[in-house]
C-alpha positions in Angstrom: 31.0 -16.2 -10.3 27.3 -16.5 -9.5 27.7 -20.5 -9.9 30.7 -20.2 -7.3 28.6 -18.0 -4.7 25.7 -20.9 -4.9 28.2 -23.2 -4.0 29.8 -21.4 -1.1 27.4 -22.5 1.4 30.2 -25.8 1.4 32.2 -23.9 3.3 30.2 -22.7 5.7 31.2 -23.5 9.7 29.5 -22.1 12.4 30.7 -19.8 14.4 34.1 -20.0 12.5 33.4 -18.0 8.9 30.2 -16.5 7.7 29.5 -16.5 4.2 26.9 -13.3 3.1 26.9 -12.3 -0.6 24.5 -10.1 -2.8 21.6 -11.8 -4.6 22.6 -13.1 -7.9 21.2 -14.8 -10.8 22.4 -17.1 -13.3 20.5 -15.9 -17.0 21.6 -19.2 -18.4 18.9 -21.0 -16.3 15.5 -19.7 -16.9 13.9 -20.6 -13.2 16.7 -18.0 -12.3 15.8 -15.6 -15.2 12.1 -15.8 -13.4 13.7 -15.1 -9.9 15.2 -12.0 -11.0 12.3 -10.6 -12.7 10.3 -11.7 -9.5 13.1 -9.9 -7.4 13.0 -7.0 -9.3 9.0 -6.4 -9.2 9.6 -6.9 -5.7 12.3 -4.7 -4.8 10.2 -2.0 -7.5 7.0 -2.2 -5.0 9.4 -1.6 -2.0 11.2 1.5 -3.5 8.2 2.9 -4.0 6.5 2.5 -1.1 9.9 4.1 0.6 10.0 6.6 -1.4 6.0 7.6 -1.0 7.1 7.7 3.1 9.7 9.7 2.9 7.8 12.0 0.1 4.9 11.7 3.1 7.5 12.7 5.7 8.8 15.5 3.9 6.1 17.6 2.7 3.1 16.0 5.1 0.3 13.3 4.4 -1.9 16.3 3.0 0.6 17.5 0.5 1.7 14.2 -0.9 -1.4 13.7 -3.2 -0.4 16.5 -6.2 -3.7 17.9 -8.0 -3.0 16.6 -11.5 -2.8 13.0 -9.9 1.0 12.1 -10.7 0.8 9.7 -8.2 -2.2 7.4 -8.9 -3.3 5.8 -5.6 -3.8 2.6 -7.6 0.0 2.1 -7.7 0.4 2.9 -3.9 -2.2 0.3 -3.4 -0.8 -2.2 -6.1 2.6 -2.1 -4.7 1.3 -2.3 -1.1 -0.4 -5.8 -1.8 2.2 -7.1 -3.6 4.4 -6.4 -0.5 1.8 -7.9 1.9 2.1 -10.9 -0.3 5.4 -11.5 -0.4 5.6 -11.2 3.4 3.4 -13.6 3.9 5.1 -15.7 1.4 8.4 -15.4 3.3 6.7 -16.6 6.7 4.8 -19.3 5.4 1.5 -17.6 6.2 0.6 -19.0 2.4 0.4 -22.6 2.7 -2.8 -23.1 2.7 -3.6 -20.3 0.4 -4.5 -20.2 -3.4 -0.9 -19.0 -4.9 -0.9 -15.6 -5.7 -0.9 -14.6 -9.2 -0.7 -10.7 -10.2 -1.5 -10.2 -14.0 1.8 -9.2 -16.6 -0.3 -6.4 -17.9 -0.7 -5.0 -13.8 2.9 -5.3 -13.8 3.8 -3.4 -16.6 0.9 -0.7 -15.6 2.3 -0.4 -12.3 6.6 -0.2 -14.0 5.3 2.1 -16.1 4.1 4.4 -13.5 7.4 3.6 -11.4 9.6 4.8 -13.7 7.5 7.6 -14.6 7.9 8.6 -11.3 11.3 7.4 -10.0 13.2 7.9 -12.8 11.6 10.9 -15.0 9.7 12.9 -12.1 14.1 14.0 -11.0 
């Protein structure tokens, strides 16, 4: 299926059918196996950060920050530069930039606290 959705930009006409399908990877090629994991620390720093606004939005800037620290202010800021990058990544802002390279271990620090939070904190 994935292969057939890569393919269906053959059949594309203007103005005449409009092809628009989910992302999908293909685990049998490993530059797609990197995209998805790519996609997925992505769309993890996005979630977050919409999730620390509408957190923000509901109980006030003042209240978001809990006294124990549950939310470490290193994983807001993590995610937010990852975002910044990928932005400017996507609009080419990067060309004549050094490419951006986040360390595994930040990674797995910052999914750790993501789940911790998304997924645990419910």
């Amino acid at each position: 299926m994935c292969n057939n959705m890569e393919k269906a930009y053959w059949f594309y006409e203007a103005g005449i059918s409009n092809i628009h399908f989910p992302r999908c990877y293909n685990f049998d090629q490993s530059a797609q196996m990197e995209e998805f994991i790519q996609d997925y620390y992505i769309t993890a720093c996005f979630g977050i950060l919409k999730w620390f606004s509408l957190l923000a939005n509901l109980v006030g800037p003042e209240n978001t920050w809990s006294p124990n620290g549950t939310i470490p202010i290193n994983m807001i800021s993590f995610a937010l530069e990852r975002c910044v990058e990928y932005i400017s990544v996507q609009v080419h802002e990067d060309i004549d930039r050094k490419d951006y390279d986040t360390p595994l271990s930040a990674w797995h620090q910052f999914l750790d606290w993501y789940h911790e939070i998304i997924y645990e904190s419910l």
